[in-house]
N, CA, C and O atoms as a Maestro MAE file, in Angstrom:
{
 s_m_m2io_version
 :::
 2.0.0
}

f_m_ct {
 s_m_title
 :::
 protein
 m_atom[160] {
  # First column is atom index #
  i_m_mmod_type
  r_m_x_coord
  r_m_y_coord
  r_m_z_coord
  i_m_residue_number
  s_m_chain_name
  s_m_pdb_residue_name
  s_m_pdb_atom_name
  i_m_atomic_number
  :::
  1 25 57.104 120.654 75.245 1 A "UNK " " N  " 7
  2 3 56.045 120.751 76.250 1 A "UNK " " CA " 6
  3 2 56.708 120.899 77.618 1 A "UNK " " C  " 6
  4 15 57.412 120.025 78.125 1 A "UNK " " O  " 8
  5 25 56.459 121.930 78.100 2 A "UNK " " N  " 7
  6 3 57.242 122.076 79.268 2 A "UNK " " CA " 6
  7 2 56.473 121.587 80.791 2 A "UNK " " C  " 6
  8 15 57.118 121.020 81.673 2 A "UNK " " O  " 8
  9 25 54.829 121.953 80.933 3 A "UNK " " N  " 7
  10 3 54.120 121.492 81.800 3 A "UNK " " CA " 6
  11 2 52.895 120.615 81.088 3 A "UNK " " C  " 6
  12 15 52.145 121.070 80.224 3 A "UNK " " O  " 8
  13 25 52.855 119.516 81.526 4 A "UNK " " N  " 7
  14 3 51.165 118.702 81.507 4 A "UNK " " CA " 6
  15 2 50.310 118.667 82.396 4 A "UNK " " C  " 6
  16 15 50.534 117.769 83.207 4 A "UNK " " O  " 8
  17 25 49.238 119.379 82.639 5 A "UNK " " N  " 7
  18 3 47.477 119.073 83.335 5 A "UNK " " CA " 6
  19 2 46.510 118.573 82.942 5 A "UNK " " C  " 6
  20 15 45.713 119.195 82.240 5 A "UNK " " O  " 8
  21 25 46.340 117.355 83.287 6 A "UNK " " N  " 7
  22 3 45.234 116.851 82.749 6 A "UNK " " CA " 6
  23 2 45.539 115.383 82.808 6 A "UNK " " C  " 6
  24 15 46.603 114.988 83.285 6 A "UNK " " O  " 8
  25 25 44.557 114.503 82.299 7 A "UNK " " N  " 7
  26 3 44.649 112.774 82.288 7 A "UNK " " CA " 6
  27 2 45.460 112.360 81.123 7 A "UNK " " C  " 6
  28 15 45.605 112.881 80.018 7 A "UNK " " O  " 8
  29 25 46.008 111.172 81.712 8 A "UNK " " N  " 7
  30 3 46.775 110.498 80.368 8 A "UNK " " CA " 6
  31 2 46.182 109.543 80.565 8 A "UNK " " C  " 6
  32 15 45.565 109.386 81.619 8 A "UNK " " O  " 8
  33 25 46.215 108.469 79.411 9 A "UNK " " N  " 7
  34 3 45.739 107.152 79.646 9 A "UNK " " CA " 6
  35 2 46.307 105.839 79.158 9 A "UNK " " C  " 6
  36 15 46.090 106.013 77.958 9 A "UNK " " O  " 8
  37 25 46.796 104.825 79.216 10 A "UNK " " N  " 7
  38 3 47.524 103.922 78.758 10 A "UNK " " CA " 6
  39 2 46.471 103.002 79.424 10 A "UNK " " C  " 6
  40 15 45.703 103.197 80.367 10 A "UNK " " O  " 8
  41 25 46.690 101.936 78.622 11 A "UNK " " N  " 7
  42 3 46.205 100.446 78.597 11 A "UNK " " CA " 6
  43 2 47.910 99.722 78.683 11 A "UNK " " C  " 6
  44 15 48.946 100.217 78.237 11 A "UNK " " O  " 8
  45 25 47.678 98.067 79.608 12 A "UNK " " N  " 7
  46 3 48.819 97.064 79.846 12 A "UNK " " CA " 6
  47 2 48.142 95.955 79.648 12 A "UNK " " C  " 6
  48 15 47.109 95.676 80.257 12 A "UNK " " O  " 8
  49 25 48.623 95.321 78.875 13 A "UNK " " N  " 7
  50 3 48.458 94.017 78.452 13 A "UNK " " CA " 6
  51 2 48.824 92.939 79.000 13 A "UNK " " C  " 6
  52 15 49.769 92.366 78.458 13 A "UNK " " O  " 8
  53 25 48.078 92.162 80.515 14 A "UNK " " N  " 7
  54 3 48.987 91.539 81.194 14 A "UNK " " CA " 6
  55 2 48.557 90.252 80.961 14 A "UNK " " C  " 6
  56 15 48.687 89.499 81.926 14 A "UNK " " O  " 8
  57 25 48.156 89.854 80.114 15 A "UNK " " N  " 7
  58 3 47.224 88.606 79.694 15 A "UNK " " CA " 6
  59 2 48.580 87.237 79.722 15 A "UNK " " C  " 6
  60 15 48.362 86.047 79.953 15 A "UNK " " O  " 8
  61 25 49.612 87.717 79.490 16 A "UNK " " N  " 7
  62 3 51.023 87.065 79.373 16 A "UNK " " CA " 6
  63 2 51.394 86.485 80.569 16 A "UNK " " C  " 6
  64 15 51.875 85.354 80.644 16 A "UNK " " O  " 8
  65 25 51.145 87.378 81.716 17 A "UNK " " N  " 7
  66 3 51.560 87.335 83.300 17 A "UNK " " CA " 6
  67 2 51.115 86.060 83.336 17 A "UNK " " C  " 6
  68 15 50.192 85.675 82.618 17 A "UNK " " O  " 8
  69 25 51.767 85.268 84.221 18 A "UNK " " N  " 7
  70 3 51.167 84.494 85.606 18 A "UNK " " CA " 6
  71 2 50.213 85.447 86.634 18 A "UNK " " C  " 6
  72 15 50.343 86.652 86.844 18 A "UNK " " O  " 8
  73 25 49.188 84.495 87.220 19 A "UNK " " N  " 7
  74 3 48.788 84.864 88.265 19 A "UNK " " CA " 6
  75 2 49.838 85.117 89.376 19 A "UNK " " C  " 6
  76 15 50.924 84.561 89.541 19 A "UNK " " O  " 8
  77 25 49.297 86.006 90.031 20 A "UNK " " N  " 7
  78 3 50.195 86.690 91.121 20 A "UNK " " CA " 6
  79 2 50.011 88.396 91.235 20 A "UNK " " C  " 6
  80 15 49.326 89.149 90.542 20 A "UNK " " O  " 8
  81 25 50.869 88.673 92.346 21 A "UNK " " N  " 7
  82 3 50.676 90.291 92.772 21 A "UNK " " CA " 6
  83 2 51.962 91.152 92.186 21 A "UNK " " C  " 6
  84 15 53.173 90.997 92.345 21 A "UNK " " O  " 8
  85 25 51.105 92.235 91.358 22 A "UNK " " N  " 7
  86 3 52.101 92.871 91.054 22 A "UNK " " CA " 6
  87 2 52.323 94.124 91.537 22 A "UNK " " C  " 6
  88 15 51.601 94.397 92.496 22 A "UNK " " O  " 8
  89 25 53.062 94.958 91.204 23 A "UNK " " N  " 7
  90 3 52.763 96.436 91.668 23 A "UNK " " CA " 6
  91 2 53.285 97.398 90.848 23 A "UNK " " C  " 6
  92 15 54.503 97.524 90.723 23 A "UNK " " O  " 8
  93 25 52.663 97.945 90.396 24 A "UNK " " N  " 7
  94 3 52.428 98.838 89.652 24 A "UNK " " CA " 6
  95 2 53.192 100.259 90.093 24 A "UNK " " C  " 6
  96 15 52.996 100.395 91.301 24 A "UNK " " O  " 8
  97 25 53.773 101.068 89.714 25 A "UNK " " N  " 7
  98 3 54.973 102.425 89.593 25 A "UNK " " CA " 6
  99 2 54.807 103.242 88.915 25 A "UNK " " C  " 6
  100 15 55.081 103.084 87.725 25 A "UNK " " O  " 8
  101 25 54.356 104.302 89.325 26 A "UNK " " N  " 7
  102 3 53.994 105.776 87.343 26 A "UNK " " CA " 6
  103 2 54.766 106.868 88.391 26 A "UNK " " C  " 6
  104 15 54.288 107.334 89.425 26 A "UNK " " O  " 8
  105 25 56.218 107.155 87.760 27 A "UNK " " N  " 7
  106 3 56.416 108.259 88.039 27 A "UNK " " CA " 6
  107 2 56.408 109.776 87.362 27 A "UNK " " C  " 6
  108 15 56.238 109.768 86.142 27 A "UNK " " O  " 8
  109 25 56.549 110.923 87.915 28 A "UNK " " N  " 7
  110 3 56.436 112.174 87.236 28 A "UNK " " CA " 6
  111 2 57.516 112.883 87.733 28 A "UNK " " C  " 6
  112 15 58.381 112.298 88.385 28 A "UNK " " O  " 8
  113 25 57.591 114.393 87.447 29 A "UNK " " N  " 7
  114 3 58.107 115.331 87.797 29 A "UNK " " CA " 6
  115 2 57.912 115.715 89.346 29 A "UNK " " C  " 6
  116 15 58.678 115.937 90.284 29 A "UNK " " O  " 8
  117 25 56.298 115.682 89.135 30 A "UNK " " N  " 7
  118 3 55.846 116.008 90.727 30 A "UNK " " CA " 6
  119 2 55.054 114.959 91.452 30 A "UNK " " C  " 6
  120 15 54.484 115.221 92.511 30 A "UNK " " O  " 8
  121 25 55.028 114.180 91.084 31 A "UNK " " N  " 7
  122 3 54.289 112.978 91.624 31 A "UNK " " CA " 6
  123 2 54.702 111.733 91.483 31 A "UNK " " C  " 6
  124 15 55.702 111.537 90.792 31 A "UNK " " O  " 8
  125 25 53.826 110.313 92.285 32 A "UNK " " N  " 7
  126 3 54.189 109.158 92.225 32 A "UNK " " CA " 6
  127 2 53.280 109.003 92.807 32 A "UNK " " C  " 6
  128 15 52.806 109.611 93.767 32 A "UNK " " O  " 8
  129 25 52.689 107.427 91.781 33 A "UNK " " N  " 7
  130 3 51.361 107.164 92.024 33 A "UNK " " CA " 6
  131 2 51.609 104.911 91.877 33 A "UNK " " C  " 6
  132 15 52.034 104.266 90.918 33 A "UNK " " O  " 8
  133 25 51.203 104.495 93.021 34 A "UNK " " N  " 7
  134 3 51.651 103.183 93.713 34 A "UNK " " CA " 6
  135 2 50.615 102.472 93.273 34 A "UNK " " C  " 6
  136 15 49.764 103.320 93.003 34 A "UNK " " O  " 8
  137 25 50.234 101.544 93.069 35 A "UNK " " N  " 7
  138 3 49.076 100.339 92.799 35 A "UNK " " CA " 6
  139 2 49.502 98.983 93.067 35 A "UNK " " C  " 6
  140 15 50.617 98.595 92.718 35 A "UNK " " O  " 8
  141 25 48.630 98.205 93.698 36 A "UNK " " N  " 7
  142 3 49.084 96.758 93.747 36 A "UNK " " CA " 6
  143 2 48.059 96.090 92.612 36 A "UNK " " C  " 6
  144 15 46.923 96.486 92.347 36 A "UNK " " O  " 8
  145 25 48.517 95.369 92.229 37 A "UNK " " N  " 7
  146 3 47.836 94.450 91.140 37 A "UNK " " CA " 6
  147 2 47.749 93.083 91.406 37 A "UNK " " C  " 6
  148 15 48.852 92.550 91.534 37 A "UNK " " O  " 8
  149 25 46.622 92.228 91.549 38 A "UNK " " N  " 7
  150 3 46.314 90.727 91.857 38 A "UNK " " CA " 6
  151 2 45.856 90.222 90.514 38 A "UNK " " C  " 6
  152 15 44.773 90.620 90.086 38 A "UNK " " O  " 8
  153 25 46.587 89.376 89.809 39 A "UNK " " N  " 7
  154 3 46.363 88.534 88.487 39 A "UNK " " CA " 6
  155 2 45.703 87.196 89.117 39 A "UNK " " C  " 6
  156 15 46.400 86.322 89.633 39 A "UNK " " O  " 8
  157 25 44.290 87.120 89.027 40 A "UNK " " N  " 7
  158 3 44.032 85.763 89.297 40 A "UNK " " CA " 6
  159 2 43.785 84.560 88.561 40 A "UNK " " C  " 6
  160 15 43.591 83.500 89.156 40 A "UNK " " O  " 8
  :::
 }
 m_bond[159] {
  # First column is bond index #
  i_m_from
  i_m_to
  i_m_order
  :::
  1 1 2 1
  2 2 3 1
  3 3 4 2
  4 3 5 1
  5 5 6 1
  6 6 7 1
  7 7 8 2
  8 7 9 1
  9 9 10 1
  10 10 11 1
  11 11 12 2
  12 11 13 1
  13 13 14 1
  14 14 15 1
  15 15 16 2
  16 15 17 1
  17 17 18 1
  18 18 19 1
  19 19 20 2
  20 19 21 1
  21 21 22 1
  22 22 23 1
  23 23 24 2
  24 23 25 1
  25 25 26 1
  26 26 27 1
  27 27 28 2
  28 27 29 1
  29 29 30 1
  30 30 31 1
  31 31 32 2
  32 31 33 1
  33 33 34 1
  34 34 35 1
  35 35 36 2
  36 35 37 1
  37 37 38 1
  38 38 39 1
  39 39 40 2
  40 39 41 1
  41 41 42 1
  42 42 43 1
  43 43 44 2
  44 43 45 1
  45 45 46 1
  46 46 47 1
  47 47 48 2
  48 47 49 1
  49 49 50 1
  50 50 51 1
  51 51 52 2
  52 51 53 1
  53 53 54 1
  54 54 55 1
  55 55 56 2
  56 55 57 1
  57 57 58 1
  58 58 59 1
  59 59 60 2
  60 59 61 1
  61 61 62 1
  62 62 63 1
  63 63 64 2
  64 63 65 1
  65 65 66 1
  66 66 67 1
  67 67 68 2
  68 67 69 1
  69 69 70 1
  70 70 71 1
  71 71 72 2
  72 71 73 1
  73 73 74 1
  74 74 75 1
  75 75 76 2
  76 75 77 1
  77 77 78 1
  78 78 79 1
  79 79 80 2
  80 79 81 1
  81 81 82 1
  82 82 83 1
  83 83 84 2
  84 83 85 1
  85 85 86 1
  86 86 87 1
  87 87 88 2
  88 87 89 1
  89 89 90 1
  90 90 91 1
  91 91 92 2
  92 91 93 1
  93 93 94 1
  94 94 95 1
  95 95 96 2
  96 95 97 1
  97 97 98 1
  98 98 99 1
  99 99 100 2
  100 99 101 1
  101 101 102 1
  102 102 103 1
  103 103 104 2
  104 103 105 1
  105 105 106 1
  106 106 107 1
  107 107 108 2
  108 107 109 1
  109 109 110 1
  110 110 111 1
  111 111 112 2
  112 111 113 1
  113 113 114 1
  114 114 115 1
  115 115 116 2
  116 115 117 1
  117 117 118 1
  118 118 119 1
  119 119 120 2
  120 119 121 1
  121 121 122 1
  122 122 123 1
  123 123 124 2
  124 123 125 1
  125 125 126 1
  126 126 127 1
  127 127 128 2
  128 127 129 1
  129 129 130 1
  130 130 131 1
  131 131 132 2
  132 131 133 1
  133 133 134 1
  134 134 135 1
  135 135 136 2
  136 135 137 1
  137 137 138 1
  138 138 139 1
  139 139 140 2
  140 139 141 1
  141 141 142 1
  142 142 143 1
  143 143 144 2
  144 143 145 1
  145 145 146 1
  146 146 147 1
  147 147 148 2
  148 147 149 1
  149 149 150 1
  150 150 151 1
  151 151 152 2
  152 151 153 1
  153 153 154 1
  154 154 155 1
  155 155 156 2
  156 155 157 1
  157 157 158 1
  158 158 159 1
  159 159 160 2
  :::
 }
}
């Protein structure tokens, strides 16, 4: 597969975590996509 367009989707199982802030990282070829995450 040389190019992908379109959605991917994954599920994370953070049920393990402590509460707290995480942050989240998805990199690509052509992109990078940032999230903060609050486990309360």
């Amino acid at each position: 597969l040389t190019e992908y367009s379109g959605a991917y989707t994954n599920k994370i199982n953070l049920s393990d975590y402590p509460k707290g802030v995480y942050f989240l990282r998805v990199l690509s070829d052509k992109s990078e996509f940032n999230e903060k995450i609050i486990l309360k």
